[in-house]
N, C-alpha and C positions, 0 to 999 in steps of 0.2 A: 449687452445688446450687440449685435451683429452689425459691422459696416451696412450692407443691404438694407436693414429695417430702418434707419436710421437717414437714408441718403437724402430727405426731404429736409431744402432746408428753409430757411423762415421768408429769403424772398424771392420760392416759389409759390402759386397757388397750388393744392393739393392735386392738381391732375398736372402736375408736370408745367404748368405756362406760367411762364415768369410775370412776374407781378407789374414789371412797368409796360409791359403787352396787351395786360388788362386795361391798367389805366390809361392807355396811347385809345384804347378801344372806345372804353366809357367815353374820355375827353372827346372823340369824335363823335359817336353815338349824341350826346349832348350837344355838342357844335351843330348838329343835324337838328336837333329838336329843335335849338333855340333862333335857329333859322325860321326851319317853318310857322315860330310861332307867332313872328316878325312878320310874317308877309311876305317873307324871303321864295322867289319862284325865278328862275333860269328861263330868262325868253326866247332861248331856241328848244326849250326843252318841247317833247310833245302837248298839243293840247290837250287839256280836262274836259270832262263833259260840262261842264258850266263853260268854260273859254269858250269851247263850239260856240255858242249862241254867246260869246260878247262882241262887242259893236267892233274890236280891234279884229274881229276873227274875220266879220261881215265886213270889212272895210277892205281886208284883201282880199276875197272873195271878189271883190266888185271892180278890182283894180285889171284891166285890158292892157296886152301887151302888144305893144306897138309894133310893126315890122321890122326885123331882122335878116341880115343879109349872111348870104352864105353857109358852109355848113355847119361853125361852130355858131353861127345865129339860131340856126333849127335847134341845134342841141340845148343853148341855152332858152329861148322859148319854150321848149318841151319843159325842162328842170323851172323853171319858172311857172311853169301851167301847172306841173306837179306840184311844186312848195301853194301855191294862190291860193289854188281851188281845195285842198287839204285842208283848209282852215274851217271851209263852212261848205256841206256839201248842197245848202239851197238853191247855190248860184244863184246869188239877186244880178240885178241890171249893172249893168257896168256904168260907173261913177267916175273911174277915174283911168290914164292910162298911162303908162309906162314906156316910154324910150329909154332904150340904149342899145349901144353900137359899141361894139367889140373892138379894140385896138389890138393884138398879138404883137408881140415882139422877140425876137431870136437873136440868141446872144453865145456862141461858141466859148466856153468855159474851158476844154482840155483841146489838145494838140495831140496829135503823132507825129513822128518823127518826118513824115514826109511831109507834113506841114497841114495834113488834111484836120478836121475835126474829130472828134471824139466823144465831146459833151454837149451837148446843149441844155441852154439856160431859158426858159418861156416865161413872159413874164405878160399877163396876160389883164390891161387895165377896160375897165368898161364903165365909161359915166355915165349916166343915168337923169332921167328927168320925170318926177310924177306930177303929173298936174289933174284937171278937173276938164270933164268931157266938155262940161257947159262953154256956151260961147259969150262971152269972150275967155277962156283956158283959164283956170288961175294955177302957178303955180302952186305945188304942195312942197316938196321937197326937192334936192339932186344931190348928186356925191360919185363921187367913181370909188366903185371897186377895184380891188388888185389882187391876183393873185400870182404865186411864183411857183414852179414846179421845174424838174430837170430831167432828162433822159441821156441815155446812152448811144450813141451811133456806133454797132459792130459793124467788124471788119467784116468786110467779104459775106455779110450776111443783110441784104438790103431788106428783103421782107421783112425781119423783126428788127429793123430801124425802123421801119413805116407802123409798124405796130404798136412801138413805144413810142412813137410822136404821136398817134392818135391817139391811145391812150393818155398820153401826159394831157393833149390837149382839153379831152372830156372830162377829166379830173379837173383842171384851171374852169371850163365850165360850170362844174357841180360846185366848188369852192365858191365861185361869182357870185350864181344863183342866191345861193344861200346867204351870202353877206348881202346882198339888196334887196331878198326878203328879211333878211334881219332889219336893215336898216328904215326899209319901211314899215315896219310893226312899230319900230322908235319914233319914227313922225305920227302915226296914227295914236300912238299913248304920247305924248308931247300934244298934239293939236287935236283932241278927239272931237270936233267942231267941224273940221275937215271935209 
């Protein structure tokens, strides 16, 4: 028998993929089933159509966000009206409302040689307060978010510094957003009474 005919050997599977590739695969495949079969769901993952209409979905739906100041306020209000109102497009009444205020803070990370900056370091913390329209407020939850991001300042090139700082900044917005819509979908399955 000819080396060629022969080159298959016992731990590959017959189309060339080696046998513990298979089973890395199965074992995962399985890891997957035996999640789902738990109950196991990722709460930033997209809603299902059943989620749409559960009460966690109509609870942020209903959740009013409070005033925000200046521009990385709009941005975050917007990224928050997007993550809210995504959960349930009925828009019920607004039940509950939402403060927070953006801290920013800048933190030079690299040097050049003539002492100026190089890097900067954003670190971008926002607390937050949910409470309940009715009067007297009750609160529901709070927590600060935080998020870190970095940009470059070139030399001799100011326009795309100003580029990468806004950029850097609306990404720390989009990151915020989404951790205190996370955080509140966890107070609403924690106290679904609320």
């Amino acid at each position: 028998m000819s080396q060629a005919a022969s080159s298959t050997s016992s731990s590959e599977h017959p189309a060339g993929v080696p046998a513990r590739v298979l089973s890395r695969r199965g074992l995962l495949a399985g890891l997957g089933v035996a999640l789902t079969g738990c109950g196991f769901r990722p709460l930033n993952a997209p809603p299902t159509a059943e989620e749409l209409g559960s009460d966690i979905g109509r609870q942020l739906a209903a959740v009013r966000i409070g005033r925000t100041y200046g521009r990385n306020g709009q941005l975050l209000h917007q990224a928050l009206q997007r993550r809210l109102a995504a959960r349930d497009r009925t828009a019920p009444a607004a039940r509950y409302e939402l403060n927070v205020s953006l801290l920013p803070a800048y933190e030079a990370q690299g040097y050049r040689r003539d002492g100026s900056a190089s890097r900067v370091r954003m670190v971008m913390s926002a607390p937050w307060a949910l409470q309940t329209i009715s009067v007297p407020a009750q609160p529901i939850a709070n927590g600060t978010a935080r998020a870190v991001d970095s940009y470059n300042i070139i030399e001799n090139e100011y326009f795309a510094s100003i580029v990468s700082s806004e950029a850097a900044e609306r990404r720390l917005v989009e990151m915020v957003a989404e951790d205190i819509v996370l955080r509140l979908a966890l107070a609403f399955r924690e106290n679904p009474a609320a």
